[in-house]
C-alpha positions in Angstrom: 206.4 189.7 174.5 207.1 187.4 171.8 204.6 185.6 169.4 206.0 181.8 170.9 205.2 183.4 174.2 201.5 184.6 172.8 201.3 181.0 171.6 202.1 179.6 174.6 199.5 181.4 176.9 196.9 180.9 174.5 197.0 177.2 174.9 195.3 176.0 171.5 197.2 176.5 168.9 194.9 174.5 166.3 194.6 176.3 163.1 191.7 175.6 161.2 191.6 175.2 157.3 190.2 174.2 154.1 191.1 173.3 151.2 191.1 175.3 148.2 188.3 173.6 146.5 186.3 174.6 149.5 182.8 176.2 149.0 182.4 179.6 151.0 179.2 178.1 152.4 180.7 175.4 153.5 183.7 177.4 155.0 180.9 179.8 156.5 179.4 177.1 158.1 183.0 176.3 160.0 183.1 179.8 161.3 179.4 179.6 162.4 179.9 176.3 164.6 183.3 177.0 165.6 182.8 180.7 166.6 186.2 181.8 164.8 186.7 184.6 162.5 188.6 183.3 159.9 189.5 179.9 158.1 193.0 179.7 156.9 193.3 178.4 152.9 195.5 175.5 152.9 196.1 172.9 150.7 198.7 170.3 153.3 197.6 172.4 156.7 201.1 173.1 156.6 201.4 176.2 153.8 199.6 178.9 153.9 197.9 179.5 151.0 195.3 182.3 151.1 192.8 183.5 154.6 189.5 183.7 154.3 187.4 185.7 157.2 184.1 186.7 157.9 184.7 190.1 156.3 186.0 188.9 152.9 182.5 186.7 152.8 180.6 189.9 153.6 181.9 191.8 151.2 181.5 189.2 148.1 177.8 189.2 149.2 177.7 193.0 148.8 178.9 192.7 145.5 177.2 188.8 144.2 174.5 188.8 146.6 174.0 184.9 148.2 175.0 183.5 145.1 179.0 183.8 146.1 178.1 180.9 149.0 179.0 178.3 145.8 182.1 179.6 144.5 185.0 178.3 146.2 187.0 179.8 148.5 190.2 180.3 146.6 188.4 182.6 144.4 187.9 184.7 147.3 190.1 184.6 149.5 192.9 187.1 150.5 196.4 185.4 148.7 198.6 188.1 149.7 199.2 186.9 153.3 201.1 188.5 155.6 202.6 186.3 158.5 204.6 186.3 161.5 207.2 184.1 163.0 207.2 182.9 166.5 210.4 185.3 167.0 208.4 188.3 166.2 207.4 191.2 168.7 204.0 191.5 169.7 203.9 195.6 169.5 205.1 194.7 165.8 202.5 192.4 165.4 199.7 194.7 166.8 201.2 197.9 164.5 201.5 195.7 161.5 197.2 194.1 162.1 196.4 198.0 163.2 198.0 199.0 159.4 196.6 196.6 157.5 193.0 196.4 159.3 193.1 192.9 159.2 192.9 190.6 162.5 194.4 187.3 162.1 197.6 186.5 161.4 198.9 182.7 160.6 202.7 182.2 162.1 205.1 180.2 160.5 207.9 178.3 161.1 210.2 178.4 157.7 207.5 176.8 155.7 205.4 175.5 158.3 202.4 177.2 159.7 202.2 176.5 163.6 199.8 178.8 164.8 197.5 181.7 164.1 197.4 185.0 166.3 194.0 187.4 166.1 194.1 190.9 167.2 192.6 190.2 170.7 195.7 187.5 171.3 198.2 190.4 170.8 196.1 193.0 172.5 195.4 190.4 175.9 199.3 189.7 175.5 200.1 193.5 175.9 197.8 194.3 178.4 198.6 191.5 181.0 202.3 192.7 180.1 201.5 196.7 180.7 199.3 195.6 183.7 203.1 193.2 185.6 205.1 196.5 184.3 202.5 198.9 186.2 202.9 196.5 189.4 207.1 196.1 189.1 206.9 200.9 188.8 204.6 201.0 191.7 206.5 198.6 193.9 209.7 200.2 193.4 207.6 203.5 193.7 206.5 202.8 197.0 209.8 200.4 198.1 208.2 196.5 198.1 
């Protein structure tokens, strides 16, 4: 399966972001009302320019304490992205998230970002694609 397909299926491909000047409290409170993971860093909502999750936030506070809620969230963020393109494989995808322990990935078109994938995307993706293989070996398995 291919990330245009993931896309697809998932329906919503909305990405939220901030902009760079963004407080982390204020990007924390957008992941606490909109139940995502993960705020994407962008100064157009076309480029991506950093990611911020739930997990870079978590670890500032281990090392500032609450006090890291008024920097802004270009100081923390994570600037060395890595994306995907809507051409990409999603066993790539999946190895590439599984390397890197990280679980969202923005996708890109050229310059443009068009979508962001988490770890459960890919992972639903392969599973509903394992599960139509399974049916397709037992059918000709048992000559439907």
């Amino acid at each position: 399966m291919l990330v245009w397909q993931i896309l697809k299926d998932k329906g919503n491909n909305d990405v939220v972001s901030v902009q760079p000047g963004a407080l982390v409290r204020d990007a924390a409170q957008i992941l606490a009302e909109r139940h995502i993971g993960t705020v994407v860093i962008s100064t157009d909502g076309e480029a991506a320019d950093g990611i911020l999750s739930e997990r870079d936030i978590v670890r500032e506070i281990a090392v500032q304490g609450p006090e890291c809620m008024a920097q802004t969230v270009d100081a923390i963020m994570t600037k060395e992205l890595i994306t995907c393109s809507l051409q990409d494989d999603a066993v790539d995808i999946l190895a590439t998230m599984t390397q890197g322990r990280f679980r969202h990935m923005p996708v890109m078109d050229d310059d443009k970002m068009v979508g962001l994938i988490t770890l459960g995307d890919v992972v639903k993706a392969r599973l509903s694609e394992l599960s139509l293989e399974k049916e397709a070996l037992e059918g000709m398995v048992m000559g439907r």
